[in-house]
N, C-alpha and C positions, 0 to 999 in steps of 0.2 A: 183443716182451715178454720180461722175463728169464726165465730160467731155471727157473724156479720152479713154473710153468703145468703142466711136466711131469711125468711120474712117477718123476723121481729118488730113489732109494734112501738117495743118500747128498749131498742139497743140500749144497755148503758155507755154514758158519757164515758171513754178513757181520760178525759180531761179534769176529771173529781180527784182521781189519782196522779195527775202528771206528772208531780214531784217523784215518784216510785219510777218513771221508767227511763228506761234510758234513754240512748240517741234513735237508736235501731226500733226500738219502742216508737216512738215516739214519731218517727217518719213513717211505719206505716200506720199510724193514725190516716193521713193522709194520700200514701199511695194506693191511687184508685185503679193501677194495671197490675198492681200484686192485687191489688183485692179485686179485679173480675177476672175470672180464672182463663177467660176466653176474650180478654182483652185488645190482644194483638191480631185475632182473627175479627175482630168488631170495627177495629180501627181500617185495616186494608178492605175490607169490604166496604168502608165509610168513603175512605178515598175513591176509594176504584168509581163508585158510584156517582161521587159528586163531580170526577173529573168528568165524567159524558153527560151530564145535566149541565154543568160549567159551557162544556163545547157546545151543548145544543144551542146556549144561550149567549152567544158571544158578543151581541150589539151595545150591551151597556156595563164591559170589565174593565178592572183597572183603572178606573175613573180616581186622577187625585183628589183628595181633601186636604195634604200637604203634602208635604217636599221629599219626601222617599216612597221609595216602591210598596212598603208596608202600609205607607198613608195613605190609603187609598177603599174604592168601594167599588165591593161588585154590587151590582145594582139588577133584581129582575121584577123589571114595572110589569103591572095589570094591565090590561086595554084601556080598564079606565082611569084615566088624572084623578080621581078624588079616590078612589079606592083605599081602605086604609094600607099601613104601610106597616111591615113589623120588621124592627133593625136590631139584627141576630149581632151579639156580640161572641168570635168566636173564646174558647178556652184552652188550657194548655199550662195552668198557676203561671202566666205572665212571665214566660219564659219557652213557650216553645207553639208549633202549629202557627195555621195559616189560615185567613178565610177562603180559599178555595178549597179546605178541606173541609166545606162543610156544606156547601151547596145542593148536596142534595134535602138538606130539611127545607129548601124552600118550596120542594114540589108541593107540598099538599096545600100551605097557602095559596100558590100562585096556583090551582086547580080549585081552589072554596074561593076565588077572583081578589084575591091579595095583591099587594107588593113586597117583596121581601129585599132588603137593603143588609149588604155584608160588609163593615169598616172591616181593615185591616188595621193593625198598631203596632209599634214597635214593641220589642222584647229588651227582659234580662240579660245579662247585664247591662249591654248597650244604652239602655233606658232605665233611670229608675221608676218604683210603680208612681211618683206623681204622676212623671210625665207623660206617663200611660195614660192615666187618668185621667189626665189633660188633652191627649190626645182623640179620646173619646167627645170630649165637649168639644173641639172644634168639629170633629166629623159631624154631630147632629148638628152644630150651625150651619156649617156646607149646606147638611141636606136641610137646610129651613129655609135658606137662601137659594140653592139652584136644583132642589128636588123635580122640581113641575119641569124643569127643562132635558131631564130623563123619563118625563112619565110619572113621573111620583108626588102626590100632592095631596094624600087625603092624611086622616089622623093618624099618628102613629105609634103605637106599642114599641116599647121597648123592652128587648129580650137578651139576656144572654145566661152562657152556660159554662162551667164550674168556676172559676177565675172571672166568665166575660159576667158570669151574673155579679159578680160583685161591683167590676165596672158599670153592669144596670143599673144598680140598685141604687150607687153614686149618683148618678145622672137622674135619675127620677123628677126631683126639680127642673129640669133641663124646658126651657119654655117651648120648644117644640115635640115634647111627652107628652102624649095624653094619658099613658098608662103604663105601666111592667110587667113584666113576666120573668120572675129570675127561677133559675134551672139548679139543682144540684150546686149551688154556691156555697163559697165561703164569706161570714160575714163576720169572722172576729182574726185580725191578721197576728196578734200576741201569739198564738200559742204555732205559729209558721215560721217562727222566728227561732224557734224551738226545735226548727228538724235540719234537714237535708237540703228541702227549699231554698232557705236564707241562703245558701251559699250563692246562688248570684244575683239574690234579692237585697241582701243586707240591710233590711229593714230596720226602719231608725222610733225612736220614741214616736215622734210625731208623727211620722206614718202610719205606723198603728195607730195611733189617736186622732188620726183627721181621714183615715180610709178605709174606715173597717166600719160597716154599715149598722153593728151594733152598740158602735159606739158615740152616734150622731145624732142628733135633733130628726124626729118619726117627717115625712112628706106626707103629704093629704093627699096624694093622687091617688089613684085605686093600684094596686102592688101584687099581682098572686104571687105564692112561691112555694115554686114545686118541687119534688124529690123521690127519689127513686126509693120501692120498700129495700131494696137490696142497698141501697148507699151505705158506705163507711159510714160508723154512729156519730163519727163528728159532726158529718155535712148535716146528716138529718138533723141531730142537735142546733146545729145554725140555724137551720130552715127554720123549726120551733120554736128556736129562743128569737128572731126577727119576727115573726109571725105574731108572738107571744109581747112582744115591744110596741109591734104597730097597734094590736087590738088593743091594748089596755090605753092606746093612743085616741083609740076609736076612728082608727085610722081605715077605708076600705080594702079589702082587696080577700081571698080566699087562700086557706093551707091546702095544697094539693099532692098529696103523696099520690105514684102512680105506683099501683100495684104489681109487683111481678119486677120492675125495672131495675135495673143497677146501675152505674154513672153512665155511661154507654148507652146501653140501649133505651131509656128514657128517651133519647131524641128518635127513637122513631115514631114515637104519637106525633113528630112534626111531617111523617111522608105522605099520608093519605089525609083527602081533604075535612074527612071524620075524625082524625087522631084528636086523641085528648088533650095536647096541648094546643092544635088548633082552635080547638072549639072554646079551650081556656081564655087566648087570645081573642077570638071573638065575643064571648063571654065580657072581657074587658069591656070593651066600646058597645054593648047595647043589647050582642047578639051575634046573627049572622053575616052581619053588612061586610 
C-alpha cells in the first residue's frame, strides 16, 4: 500500500508531479475507499448505526428547505431553543450519500446539550456543483428563518465533511454562521477535474475559480480545519495550504490534525460528548456552551 496508510507528518504532495501521472495515478490521489483499507466495513457500521439514532429520533426528519426529497433537514434540537446548533454537511465528492447516513455523529453533540441540523442536497449529475452550492445557502436561510420553530435557535457552527467541508467552507460568510468546522475537505476543485470524478462533475473554468475555497477572498469568521493523520496527502495538503491562506490572512480559527484518523474514522471524535471534534466545535463559540 502507499505511503499514505501511515502517520506521516509531512505526506508529499502527488500534486508537484501531476503532469507524470496518469489517469489511474491520478484518481487515486483522491480515492479515499481504496485508500482506507477497511473502508467498506467503516462505512456499514456508519449506516447501520445512524439508521437506529435516525429512528430513535423521528419528530424533526425530512423537514423541506426546498422542492425535492434531497432538500430537505434532518433536524435533532436540544431541550434548549438557544442552545448552539452545528449544521453537519453530509460528503460523498457531490455525487453520491445521504444525510441519514450520517446521523449518528450527532450523538455526542446532542449529549454535550447541542443541536445538530443535517441538509440534504442534491447530486451529480443531476445537479451541477453550483447548484449544490446554492443549495446549501438556501438550507442555512430556512434554518435562520424557521429554526426556533424546530427547537433550534442558538449560534451555529458550521460543519461538513470531505466534499460537504468544502460546501462549509463556501458558506462561511453566510449571515447566520458564527463559525466552521471543515473536516477532511477538498479546497482546490483543478486538479478533480483531473480524475475519475469529473466524469459526472464536469467541472467548468469557472467552477474551479468561484468554488474552490483556495481560490477566494479569506472570511473573518473563526474556521478550524481538521484532518485525519492517515488522510490521502492531497486532502492534508488542502487542509494546510487553506489553513496556511487564512493565517497569513490573520484570519482566526485553528489546524487540527487528529491523530491516528483516516477519512472515515475521523468522524468518530463526533460520538461521544468528549470527542475532539466536539470540543473543536465548542472550542469555536467560547467553550463548552
Amino acid at each position: 500500500m502507499p505511503a499514505f496508510i501511515l502517520d506521516d507528518p509531512t505526506p508529499p504532495d502527488p500534486r508537484r508531479r501531476w503532469a507524470e501521472l496518469d489517469a489511474a495515478a491520478r484518481g487515486r490521489c483522491y480515492d479515499n475507499n481504496a485508500g482506507v483499507p477497511d473502508s467498506a466495513a467503516q462505512v456499514a457500521a456508519r449506516n447501520a448505526a445512524s439508521a437506529a439514532y435516525r429512528a430513535a429520533r423521528a419528530a424533526h426528519l425530512d423537514i423541506p428547505y426546498g422542492a425535492t426529497e434531497r432538500t430537505a433537514f434532518d433536524l435533532y434540537p436540544a431541550a434548549d431553543l438557544t442552545a448552539p446548533c452545528l449544521v453537519f454537511v453530509h460528503g460523498g465528492y457531490w455525487q453520491r450519500n445521504a444525510r441519514a447516513d450520517f446521523a449518528c455523529f450527532a450523538e455526542g453533540l446532542n449529549a454535550a446539550g447541542w443541536s445538530v441540523a443535517m441538509p440534504g442536497y442534491s447530486l451529480a449529475p443531476e445537479a451541477r456543483l453550483a447548484g449544490i452550492v446554492a443549495e446549501i445557502g438556501t438550507a442555512l436561510d430556512w434554518l435562520g428563518r424557521h429554526g426556533s420553530e424546530h427547537g433550534i435557535g442558538g449560534p451555529v457552527v458550521l460543519s461538513g465533511w470531505s466534499a460537504g467541508a468544502q460546501l462549509a467552507a463556501l458558506h462561511l460568510g453566510h449571515p447566520a454562521v458564527a463559525a466552521g468546522l471543515a473536516i477532511s475537505g477538498v479546497y482546490d476543485l483543478a486538479p478533480i477535474r483531473d480524475t475519475y470524478l469529473n466524469e459526472k462533475l464536469s467541472l467548468t473554468d469557472d467552477e474551479i475559480a468561484t468554488l474552490s475555497p483556495l481560490r477566494l477572498p479569506v472570511v473573518e469568521k473563526p474556521l478550524t480545519i481538521a484532518y485525519g493523520s492517515r488522510e490521502l496527502p492531497a486532502l492534508v495538503h488542502d487542509a494546510r495550504n487553506l489553513h496556511g491562506l487564512r493565517a497569513a490572512a490573520h484570519a482566526p480559527g485553528a489546524l487540527l490534525p487528529v491523530p491516528g484518523a483516516d477519512h472515515f474514522s475521523i468522524l468518530n471524535a463526533f460520538l461521544r460528548p468528549d470527542g475532539l471534534l466536539v470540543r473543536a466545535a465548542q472550542d469555536l463559540l467560547g467553550g463548552s456552551r
